[in-house]
N, CA, C and O atoms as a GROMACS GRO file, in nm:
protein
  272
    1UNK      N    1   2.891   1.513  10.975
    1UNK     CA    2   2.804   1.506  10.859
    1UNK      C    3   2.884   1.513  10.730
    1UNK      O    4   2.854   1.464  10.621
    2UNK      N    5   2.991   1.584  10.764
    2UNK     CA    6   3.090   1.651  10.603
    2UNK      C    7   3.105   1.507  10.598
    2UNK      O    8   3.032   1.444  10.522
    3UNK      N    9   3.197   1.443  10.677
    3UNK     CA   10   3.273   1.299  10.699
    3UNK      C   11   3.170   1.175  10.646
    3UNK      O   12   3.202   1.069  10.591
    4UNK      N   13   3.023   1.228  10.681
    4UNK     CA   14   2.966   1.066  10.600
    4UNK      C   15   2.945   1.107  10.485
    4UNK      O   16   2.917   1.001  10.429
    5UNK      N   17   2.938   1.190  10.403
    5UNK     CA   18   2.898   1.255  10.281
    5UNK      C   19   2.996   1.225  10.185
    5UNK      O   20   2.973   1.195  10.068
    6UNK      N   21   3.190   1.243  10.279
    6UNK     CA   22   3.280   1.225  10.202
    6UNK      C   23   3.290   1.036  10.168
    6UNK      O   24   3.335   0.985  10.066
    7UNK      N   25   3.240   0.970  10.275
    7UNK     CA   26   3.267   0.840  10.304
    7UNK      C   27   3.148   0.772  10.183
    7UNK      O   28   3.164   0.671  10.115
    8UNK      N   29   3.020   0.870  10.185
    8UNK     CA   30   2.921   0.808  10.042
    8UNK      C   31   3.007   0.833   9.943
    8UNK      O   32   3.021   0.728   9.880
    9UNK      N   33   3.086   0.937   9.888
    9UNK     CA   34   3.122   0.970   9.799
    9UNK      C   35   3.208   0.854   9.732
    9UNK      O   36   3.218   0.808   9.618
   10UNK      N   37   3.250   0.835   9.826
   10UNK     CA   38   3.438   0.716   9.805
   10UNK      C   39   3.347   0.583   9.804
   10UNK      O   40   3.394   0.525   9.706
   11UNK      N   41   3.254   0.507   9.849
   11UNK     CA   42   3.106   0.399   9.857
   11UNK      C   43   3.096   0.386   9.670
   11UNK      O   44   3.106   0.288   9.596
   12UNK      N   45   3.074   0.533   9.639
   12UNK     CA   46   2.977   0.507   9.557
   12UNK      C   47   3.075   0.516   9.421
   12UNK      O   48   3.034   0.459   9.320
   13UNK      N   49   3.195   0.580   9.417
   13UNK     CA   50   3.301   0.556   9.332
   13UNK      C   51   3.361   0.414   9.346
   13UNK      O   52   3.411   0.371   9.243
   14UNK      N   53   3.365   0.341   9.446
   14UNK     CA   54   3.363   0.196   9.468
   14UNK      C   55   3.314   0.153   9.392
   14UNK      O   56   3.373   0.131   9.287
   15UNK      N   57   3.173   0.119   9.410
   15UNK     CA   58   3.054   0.087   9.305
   15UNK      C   59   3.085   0.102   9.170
   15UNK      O   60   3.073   0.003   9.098
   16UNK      N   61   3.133   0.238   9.110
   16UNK     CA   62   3.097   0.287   8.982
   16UNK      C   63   3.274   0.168   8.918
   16UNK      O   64   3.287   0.096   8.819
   17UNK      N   65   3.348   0.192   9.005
   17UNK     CA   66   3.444   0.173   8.945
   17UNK      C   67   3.472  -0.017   9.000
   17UNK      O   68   3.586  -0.063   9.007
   18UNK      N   69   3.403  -0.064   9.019
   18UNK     CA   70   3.365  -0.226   9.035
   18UNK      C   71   3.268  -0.238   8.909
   18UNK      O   72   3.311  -0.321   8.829
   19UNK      N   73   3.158  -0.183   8.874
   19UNK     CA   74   3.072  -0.177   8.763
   19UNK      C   75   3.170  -0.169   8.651
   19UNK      O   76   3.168  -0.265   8.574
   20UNK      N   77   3.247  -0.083   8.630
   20UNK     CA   78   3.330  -0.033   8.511
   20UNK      C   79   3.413  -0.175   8.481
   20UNK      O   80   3.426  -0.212   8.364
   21UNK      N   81   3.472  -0.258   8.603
   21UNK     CA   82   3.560  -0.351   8.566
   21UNK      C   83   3.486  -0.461   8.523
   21UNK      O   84   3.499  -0.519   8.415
   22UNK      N   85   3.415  -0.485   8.607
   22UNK     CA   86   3.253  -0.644   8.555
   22UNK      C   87   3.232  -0.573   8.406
   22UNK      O   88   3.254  -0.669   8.332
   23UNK      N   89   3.205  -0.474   8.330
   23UNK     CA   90   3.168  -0.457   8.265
   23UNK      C   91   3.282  -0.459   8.083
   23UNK      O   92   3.271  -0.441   7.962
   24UNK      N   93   3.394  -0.499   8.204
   24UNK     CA   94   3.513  -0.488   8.078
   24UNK      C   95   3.633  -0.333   8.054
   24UNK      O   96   3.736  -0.320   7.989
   25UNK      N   97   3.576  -0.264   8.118
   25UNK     CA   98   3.665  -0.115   8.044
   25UNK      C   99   3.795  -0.178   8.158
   25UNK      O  100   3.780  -0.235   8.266
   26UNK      N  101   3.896  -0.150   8.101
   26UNK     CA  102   4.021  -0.177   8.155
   26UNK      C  103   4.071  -0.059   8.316
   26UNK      O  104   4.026   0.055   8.328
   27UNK      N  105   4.161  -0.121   8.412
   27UNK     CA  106   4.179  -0.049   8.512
   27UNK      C  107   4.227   0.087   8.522
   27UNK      O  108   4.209   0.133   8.635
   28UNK      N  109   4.283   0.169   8.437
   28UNK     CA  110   4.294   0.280   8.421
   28UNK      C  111   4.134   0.343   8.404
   28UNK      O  112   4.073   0.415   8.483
   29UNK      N  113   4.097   0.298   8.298
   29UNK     CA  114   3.919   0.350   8.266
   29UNK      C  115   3.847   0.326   8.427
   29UNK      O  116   3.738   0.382   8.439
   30UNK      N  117   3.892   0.257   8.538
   30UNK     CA  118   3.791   0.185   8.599
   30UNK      C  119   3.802   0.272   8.674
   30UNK      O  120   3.707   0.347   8.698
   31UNK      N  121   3.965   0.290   8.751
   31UNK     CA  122   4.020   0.420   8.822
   31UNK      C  123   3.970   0.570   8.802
   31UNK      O  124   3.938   0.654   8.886
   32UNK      N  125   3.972   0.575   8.692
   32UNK     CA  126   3.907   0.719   8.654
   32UNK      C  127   3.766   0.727   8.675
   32UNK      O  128   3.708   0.826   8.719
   33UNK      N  129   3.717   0.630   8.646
   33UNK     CA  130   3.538   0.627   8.687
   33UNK      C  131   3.544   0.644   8.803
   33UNK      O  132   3.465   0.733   8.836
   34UNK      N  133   3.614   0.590   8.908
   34UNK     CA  134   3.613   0.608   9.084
   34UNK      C  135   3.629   0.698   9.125
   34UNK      O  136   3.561   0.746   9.216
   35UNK      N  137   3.732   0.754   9.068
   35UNK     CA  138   3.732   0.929   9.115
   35UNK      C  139   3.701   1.007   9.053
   35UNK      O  140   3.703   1.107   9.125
   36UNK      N  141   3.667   1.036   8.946
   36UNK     CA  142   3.558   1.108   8.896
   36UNK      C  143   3.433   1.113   8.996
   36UNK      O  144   3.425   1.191   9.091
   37UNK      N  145   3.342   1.023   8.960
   37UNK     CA  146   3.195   0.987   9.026
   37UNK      C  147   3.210   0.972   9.192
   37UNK      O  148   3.113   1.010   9.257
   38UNK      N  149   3.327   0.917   9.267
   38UNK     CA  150   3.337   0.935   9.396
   38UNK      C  151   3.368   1.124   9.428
   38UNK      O  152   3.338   1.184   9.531
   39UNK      N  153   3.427   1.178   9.320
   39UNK     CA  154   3.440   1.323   9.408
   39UNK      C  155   3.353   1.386   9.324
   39UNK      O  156   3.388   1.502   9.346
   40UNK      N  157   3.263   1.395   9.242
   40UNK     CA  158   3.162   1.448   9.206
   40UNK      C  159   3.022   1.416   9.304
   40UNK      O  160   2.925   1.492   9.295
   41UNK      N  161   3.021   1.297   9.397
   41UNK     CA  162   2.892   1.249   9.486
   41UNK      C  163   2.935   1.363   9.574
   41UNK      O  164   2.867   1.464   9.590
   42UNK      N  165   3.088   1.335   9.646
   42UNK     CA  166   3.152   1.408   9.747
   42UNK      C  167   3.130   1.527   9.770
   42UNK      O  168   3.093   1.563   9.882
   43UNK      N  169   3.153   1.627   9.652
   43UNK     CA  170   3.153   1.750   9.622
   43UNK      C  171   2.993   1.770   9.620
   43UNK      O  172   2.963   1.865   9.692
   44UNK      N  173   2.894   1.717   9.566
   44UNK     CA  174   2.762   1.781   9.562
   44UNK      C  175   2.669   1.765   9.698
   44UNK      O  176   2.577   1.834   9.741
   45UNK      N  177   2.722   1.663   9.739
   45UNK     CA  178   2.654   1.579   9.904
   45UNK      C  179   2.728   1.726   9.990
   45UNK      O  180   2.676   1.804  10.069
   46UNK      N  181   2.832   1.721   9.949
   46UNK     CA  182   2.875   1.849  10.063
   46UNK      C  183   2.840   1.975  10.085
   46UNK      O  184   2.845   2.043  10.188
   47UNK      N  185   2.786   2.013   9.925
   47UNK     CA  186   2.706   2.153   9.913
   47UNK      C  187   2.590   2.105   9.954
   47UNK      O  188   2.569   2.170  10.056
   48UNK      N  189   2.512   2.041   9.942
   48UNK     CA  190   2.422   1.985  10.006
   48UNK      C  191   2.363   2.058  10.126
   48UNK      O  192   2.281   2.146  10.152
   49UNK      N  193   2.464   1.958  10.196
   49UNK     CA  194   2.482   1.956  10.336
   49UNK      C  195   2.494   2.078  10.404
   49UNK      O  196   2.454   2.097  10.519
   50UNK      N  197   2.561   2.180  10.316
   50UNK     CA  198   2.600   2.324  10.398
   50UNK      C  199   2.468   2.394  10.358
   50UNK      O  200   2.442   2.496  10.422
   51UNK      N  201   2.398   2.364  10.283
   51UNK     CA  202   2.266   2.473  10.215
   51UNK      C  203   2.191   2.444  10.286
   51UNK      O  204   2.104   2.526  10.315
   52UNK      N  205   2.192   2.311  10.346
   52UNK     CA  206   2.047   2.250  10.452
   52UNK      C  207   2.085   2.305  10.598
   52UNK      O  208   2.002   2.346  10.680
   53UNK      N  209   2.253   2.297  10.621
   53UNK     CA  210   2.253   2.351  10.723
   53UNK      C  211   2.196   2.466  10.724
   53UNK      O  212   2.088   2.471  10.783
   54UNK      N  213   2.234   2.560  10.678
   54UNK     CA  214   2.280   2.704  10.623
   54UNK      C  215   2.062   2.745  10.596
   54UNK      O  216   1.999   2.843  10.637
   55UNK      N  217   2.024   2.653  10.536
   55UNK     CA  218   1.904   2.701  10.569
   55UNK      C  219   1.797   2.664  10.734
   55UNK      O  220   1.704   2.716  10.795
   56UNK      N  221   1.865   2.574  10.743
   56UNK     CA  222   1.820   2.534  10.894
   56UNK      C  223   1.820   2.663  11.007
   56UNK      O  224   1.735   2.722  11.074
   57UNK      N  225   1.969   2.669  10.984
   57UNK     CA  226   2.027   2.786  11.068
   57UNK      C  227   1.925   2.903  11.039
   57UNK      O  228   1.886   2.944  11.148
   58UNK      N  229   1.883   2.953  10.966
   58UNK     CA  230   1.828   3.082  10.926
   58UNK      C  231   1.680   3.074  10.976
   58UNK      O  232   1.628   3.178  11.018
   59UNK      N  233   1.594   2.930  10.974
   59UNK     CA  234   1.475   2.909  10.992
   59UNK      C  235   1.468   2.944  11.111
   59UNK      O  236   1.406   3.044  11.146
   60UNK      N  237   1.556   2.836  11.225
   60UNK     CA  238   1.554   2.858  11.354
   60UNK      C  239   1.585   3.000  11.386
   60UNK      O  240   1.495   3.038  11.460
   61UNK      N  241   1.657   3.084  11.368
   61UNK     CA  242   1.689   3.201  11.405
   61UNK      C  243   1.554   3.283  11.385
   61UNK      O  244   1.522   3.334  11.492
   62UNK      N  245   1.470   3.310  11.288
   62UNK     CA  246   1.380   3.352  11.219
   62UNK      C  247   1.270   3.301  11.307
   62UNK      O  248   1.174   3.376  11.327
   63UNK      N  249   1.273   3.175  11.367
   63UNK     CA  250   1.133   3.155  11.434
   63UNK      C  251   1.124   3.148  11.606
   63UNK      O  252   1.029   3.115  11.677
   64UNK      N  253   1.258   3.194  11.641
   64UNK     CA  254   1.320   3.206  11.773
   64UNK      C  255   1.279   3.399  11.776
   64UNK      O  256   1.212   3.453  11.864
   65UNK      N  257   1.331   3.456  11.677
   65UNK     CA  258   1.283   3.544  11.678
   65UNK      C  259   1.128   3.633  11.692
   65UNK      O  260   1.097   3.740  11.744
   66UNK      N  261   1.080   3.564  11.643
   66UNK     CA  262   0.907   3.590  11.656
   66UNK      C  263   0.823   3.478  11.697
   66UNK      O  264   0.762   3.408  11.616
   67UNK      N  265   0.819   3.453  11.886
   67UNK     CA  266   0.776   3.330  11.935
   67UNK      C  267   0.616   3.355  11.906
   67UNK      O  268   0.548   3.453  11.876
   68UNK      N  269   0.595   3.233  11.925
   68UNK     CA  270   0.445   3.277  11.894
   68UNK      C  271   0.387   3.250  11.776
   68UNK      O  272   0.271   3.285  11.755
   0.00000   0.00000   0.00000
């Protein structure tokens, strides 16, 4: 799950930094848009991911606990 989250991240800095060049800002500007916005998706998809686990985990435990 970490692994497709990191793989949207790097997708979507693709994107930002293909947009940046069609749009004119030069390849240094374009580069920086890619990793910027690719490890800012990366980084928030990943907290994400651990809070949903992380609350998943707690639900199930919680309702395993009191069947019924």
């Amino acid at each position: 799950m970490v692994v497709a989250v990191i793989g949207l991240g790097i997708l979507t800095g693709m994107i930002a930094g293909a947009a940046a060049l069609i749009f004119g800002y030069s390849f240094l500007t374009a580069l920086g848009i890619y990793a910027l916005s690719g490890s800012v998706i990366a980084a928030t998809s990943i907290v994400l991911v651990c809070a949903v686990r992380t609350a998943h985990r707690f639900w199930m435990r919680r309702r395993h606990a009191y069947p019924g």
